[in-house]
C-alpha positions as CSV (number, residue, x, y, z in Angstrom):
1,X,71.2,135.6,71.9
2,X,75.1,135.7,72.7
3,X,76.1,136.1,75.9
4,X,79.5,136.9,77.0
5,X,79.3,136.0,80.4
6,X,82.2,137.8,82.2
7,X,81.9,140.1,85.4
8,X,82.8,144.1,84.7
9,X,85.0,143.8,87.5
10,X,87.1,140.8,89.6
11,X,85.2,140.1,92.7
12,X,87.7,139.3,95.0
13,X,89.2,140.2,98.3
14,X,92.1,142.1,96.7
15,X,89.7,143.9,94.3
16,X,87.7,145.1,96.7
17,X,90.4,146.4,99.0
18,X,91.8,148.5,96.2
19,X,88.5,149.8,94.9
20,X,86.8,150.1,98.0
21,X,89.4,150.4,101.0
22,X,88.3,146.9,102.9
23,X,88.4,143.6,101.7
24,X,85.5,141.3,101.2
25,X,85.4,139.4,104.5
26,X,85.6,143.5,106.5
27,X,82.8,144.8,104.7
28,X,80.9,141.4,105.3
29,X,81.6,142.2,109.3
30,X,80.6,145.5,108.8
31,X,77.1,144.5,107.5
32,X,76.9,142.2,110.1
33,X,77.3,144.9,113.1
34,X,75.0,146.9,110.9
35,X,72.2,144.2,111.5
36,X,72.9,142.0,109.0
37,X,69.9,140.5,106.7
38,X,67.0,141.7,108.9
39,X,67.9,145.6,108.0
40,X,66.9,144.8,104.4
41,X,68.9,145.4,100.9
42,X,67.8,148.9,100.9
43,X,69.2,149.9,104.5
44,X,72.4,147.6,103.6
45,X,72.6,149.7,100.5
46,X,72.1,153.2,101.6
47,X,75.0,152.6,104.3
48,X,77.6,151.3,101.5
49,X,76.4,154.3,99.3
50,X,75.7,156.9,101.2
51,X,77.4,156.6,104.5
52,X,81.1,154.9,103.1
53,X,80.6,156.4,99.4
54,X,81.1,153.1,97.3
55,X,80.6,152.9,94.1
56,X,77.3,151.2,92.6
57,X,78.8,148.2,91.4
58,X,80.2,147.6,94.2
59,X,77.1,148.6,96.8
60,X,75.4,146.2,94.9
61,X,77.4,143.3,94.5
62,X,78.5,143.9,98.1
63,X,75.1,143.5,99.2
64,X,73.8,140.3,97.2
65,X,77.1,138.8,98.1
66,X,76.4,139.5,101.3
67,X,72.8,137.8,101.1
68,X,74.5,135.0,99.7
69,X,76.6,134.4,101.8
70,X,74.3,134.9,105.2
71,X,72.1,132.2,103.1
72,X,69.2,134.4,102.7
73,X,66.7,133.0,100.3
74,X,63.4,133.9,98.9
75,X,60.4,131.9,99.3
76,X,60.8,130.0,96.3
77,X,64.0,129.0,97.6
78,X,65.9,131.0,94.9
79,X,68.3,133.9,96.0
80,X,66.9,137.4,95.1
81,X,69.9,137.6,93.2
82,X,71.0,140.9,91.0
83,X,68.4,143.2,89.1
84,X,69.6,145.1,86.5
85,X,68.3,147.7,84.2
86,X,69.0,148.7,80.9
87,X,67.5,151.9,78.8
88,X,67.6,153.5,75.5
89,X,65.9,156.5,74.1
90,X,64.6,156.6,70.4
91,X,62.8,159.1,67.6
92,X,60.1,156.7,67.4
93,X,56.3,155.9,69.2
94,X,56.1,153.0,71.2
95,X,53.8,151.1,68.9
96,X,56.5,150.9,66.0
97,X,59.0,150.1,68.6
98,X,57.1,147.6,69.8
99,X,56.4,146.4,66.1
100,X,60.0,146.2,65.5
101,X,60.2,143.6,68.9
102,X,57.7,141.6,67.9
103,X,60.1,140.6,65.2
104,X,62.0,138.8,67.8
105,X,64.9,137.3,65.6
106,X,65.9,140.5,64.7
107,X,67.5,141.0,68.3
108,X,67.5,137.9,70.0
109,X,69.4,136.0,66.8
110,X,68.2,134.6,64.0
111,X,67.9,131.0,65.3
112,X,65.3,131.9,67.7
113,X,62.1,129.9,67.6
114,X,59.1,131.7,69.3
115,X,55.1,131.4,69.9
116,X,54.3,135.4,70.4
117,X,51.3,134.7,72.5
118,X,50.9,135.2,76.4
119,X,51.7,131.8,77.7
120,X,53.5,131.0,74.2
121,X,57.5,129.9,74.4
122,X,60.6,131.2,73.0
123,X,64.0,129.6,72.5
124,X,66.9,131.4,71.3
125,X,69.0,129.0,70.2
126,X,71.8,129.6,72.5
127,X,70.7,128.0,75.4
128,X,68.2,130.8,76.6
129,X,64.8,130.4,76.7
130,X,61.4,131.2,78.3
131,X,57.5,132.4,78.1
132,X,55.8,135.5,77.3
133,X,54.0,136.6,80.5
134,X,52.4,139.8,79.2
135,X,52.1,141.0,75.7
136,X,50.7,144.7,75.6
137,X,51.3,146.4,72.2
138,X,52.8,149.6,72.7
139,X,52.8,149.5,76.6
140,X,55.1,146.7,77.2
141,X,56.4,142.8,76.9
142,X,57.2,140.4,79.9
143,X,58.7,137.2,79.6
144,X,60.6,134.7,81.8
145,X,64.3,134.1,80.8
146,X,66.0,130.8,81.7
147,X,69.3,128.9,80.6
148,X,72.7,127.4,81.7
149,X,74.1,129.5,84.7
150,X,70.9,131.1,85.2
151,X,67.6,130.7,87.9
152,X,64.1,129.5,86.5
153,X,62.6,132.6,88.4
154,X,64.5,135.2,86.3
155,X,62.5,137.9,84.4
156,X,62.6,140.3,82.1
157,X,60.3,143.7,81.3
158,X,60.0,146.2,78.5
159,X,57.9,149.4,79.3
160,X,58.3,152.4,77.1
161,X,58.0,155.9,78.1
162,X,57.1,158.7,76.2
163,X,58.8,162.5,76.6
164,X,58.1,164.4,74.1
165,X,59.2,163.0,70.3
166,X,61.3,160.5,72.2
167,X,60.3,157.1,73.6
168,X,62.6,155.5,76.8
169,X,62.4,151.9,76.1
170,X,63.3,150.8,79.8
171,X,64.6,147.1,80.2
172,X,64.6,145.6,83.5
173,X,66.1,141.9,83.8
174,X,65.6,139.9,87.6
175,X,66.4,137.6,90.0
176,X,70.3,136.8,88.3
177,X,72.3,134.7,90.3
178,X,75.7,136.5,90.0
179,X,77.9,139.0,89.0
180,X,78.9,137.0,85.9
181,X,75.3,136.8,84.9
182,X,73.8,139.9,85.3
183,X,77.4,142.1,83.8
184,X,77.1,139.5,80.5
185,X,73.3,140.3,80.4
186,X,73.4,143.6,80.5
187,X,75.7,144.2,77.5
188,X,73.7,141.7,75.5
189,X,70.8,143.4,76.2
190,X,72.4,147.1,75.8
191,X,73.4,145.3,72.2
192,X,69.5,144.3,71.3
193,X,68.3,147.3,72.0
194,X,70.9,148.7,69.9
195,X,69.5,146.9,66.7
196,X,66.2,147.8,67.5
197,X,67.4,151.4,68.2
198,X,68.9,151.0,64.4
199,X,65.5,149.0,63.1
200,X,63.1,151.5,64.1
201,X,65.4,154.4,63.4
């Protein structure tokens, strides 16, 4: 799959003084007299949000640059990193949509090599790579995602949703390192969706 692995925004202390009204280092203070790391993402998060109205992007890069940069760490030693989600809705029930990902080099490239099996391993071809984790026909697909710039403890889940006639395939891609990973990620993954969007439609 190709990556362009660029940030939406420039994360710096002059970017976040014009888009936000403080710089990096203040809002960093600010977390700190808030309680810092032991008040939890979601508490950091509501008070960037809610209480000083910044924007998401910011609130959320504020907040696992934050972690970061405090040194906070999960268990596995990894930092929890950025989560991101992606969705689309299509005309289609969840068992052709998940016929149509099962054809894997359709939206991850065509030099991708894969075992579709839980426990079975994929490889894009463009550095990417990983296992299926859960393979539940027309319910959902998990699989680890790994590669250059990214952490072995990344994952990625498919779940689809049915309303009506429509079916809300619902991405969700975790533990990314940084900004540059998780902006790039989400437009590559906006863009499979796309052609399975176009496959099924």
């Amino acid at each position: 799959m190709k990556v362009t692995y660029q940030p939406d925004q420039e994360f710096t202390s002059a970017a976040a003084k014009k888009a936000t009204g403080r710089t990096i280092e203040e809002w960093f203070a600010a977390l700190d007299a808030k309680g810092g790391i032991a008040q939890g993402r979601r508490a950091l998060g509501d008070y960037l949000f809610k209480e000083c109205k910044v924007d998401a992007w910011w609130t959320a890069t504020l907040n696992v640059e934050y972690e970061k940069a405090r040194g906070a760490v999960e268990k596995d030693s990894c930092v929890r990193g950025y989560g991101i989600c992606v969705t689309k809705s299509v005309t289609a029930p969840p068992a052709r949509i998940y016929d149509a990902l099962t054809g894997i080099t359709a939206w991850m490239g065509p030099k991708t090599k894969f075992d579709l099996k839980e426990g079975g391993a994929f490889d894009d071809g463009d550095g990417h790579s990983g296992i299926f984790k859960r393979l539940a026909p027309g319910k959902t697909m998990k699989f680890t995602w790994t590669g250059h710039g990214h952490q072995n403890v990344e994952e990625v889940e498919i779940k689809f949703t049915v309303t009506g006639a429509m079916t809300s395939i619902v991405l969700n891609h975790t533990r990314l390192p940084d900004r540059t990973a998780a902006d790039g990620m989400r437009a590559a993954w906006a863009k499979a969706l796309d052609i399975i969007k176009d496959k099924v439609a």
